[in-house]
Structure formats: C-alpha cells, structure tokens
N, C-alpha and C positions, 0 to 999 in steps of 0.2 A: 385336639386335632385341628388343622389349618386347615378354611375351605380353600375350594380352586382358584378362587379369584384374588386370593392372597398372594401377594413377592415373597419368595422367602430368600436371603443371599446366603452366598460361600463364605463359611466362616475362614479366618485367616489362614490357620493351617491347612482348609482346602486350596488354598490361593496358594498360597507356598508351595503346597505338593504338586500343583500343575503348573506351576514358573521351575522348580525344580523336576522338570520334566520334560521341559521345553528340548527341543533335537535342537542342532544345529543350524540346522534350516529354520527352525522358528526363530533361533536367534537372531538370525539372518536375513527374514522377512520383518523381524519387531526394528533392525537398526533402519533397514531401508524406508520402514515408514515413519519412522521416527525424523529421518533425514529431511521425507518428502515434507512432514509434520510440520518440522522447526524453520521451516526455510522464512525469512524476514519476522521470526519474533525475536531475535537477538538471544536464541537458546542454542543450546549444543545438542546434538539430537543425543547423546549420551545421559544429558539434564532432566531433558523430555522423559525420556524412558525411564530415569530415576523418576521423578516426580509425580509420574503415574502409577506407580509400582506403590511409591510413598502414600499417595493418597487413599489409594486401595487397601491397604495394611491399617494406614490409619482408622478408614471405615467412613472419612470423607466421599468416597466412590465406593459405592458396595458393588459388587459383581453379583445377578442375580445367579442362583443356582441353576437357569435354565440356557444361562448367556456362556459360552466358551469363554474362558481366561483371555485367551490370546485378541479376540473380538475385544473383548472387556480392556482390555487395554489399551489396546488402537483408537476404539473411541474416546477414550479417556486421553489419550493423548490428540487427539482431535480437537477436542473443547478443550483441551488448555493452550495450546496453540490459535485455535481461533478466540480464546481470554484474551493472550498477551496481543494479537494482532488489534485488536478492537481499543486495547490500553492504549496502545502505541499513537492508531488513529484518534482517539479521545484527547491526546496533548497535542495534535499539533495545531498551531496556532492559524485561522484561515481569514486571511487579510484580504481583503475586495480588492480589484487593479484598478476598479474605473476609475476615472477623473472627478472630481466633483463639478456640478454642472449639467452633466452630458448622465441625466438618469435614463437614457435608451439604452447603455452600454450593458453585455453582460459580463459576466465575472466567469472567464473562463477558466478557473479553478473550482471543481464540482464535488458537493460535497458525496456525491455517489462515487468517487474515485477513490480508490484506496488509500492508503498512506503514501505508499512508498509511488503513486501515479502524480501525490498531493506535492512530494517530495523532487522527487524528478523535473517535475512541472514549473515548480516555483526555482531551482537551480538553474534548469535550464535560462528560466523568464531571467534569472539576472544576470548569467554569462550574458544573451545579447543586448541589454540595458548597458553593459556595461563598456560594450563593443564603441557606444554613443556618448560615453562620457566628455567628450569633448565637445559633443554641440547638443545643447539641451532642445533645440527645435526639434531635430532629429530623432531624439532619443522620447519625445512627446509622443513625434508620429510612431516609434516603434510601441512604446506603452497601448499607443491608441490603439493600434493594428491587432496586437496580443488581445487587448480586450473586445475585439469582432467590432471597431467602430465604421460604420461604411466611411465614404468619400467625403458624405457633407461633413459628418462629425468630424473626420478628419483635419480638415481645413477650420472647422472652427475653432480646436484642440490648439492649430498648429498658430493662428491668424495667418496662412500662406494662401496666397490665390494661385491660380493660371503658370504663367509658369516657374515663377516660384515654389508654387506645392510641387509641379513637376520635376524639378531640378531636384529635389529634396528626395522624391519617392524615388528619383533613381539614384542617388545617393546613399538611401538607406537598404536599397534591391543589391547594388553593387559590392554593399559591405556585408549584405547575411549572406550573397552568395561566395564568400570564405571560407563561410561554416561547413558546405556541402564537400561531401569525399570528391577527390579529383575524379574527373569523366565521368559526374553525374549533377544534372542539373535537378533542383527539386522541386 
C-alpha cells in the first residue's frame, strides 16, 4: 500500500484514454496553446503538441494521477518551449561594441535580453553602421553613440573638437533621421 505522501502517475493507457477523450474544444484549446507555446523556438505548434504527447507515452514526463491530462500536457509543452528558447539564447554569440581604450563604455547588448531582443539589437546596430560606410569618423561616432558613450568620450573616439565634432554630429543626426517613418521625428 502506497503512503500519502507518495506520487503515484498515469499509466499509458490512462493517458491514451484521456487524449482519446479529448472534445473538440480541447483540441482546440491544446493547438492554441501550443501556438502561444512555440512562438520564437523554431517549432511548429503541431511538433510542440507531438513531442509532448511523445514524451508522456515514453514516460520521460509522467503525468501524475492527481494532475488533469490536458494541464499535463500544456505544461509539458511549456518547459519544452522554454528548453528550445534557452538553447537558442545559449548559441548566440555576444560580442561587446565598446571601443578599446574607452573602459567607461557600456555594452548595450544585455545579457538579461532575450534572444530574439539580442538578435534585433545587433541587426538593427548594423543596418545603421552600415548607413556610415563611407566615412569611418562618422561611423566611430555612431558605434560610440550605440555604446552610451557621453560627449567627452565622444570626441576622444572621434579625435574631432569644436566644430568639427559639430558638423559631424549633425551629419550623423541628419542621416539616422532617414530611418524614422515620414511625419514623425524620433
């Protein structure tokens, strides 16, 4: 006899008779969280829902006897969607922008940012890098900017004074403001 404080799970065929049981409407609540589930792991929410279903049968995920199937599943498709997100963030590679030299700078690429914030981030940082390809002064001060450097650091990044650094910062103001949608300044 099994005391109280024991788990005891649903054996397969309990798991099977309550997925074969499922309404419509359950099916219909497992896709749409599955949806919400797979959104930026690179799964199909149809994979998701297989691979939970899978792991449960296999007995890799026991479903306790006290836990609803359809719960049992959802979370399971939960932690494996927050796996592959955690994968995804573990390969991407996270390169510092400071300059060398200038150790006040910070590296505004964080690693409390998700992937796809780490991803956007660093795409973004080279469309406007790339805006600057023609004049490396320029394209120094925008590095420098992205990396939060104030004014001093600026000018010592750029070697511009007075108004040379001036001509420059509105040179670089005049060409990010391209980026911005028409009829709205940023």
């Amino acid at each position: 006899m099994q005391g109280d404080g024991e788990k005891t799970s649903r054996s397969r065929d309990d798991v099977e008779a309550a997925i074969r049981g499922f309404s419509i409407a359950d099916w219909s609540r497992l896709h749409k969280v599955a949806k919400a589930f797979s959104f930026n792991t690179g799964w199909d929410l149809e994979d998701l829902l297989q691979e939970a279903m899978i792991r449960t049968f296999q007995g890799t995920r026991n479903c306790p006897s006290n836990v609803d199937v359809m719960k049992h599943l959802i979370d399971t498709m939960s932690s494996i969607a927050d796996g592959e997100r955690e994968k995804a963030h573990n390969l991407l590679p996270h390169v510092p922008t400071a300059q060398p030299g200038l150790e006040d700078a910070e590296d505004p690429a964080s690693p409390d940012w998700s992937a796809e914030d780490n991803l956007a981030y660093e795409g973004g940082r080279a469309e406007i890098l790339a805006m600057f390809d023609d004049d490396p002064v320029a394209k120094d001060m925008v590095d420098g900017i992205l990396a939060r450097f104030d004014t001093e650091q600026l000018k010592e990044l750029t070697g511009l004074q007075g108004t040379a650094y001036n001509s420059k910062r509105t040179l670089v103001r005049r060409r990010l403001l391209k980026l911005a949608p028409k009829g709205r300044t940023p």
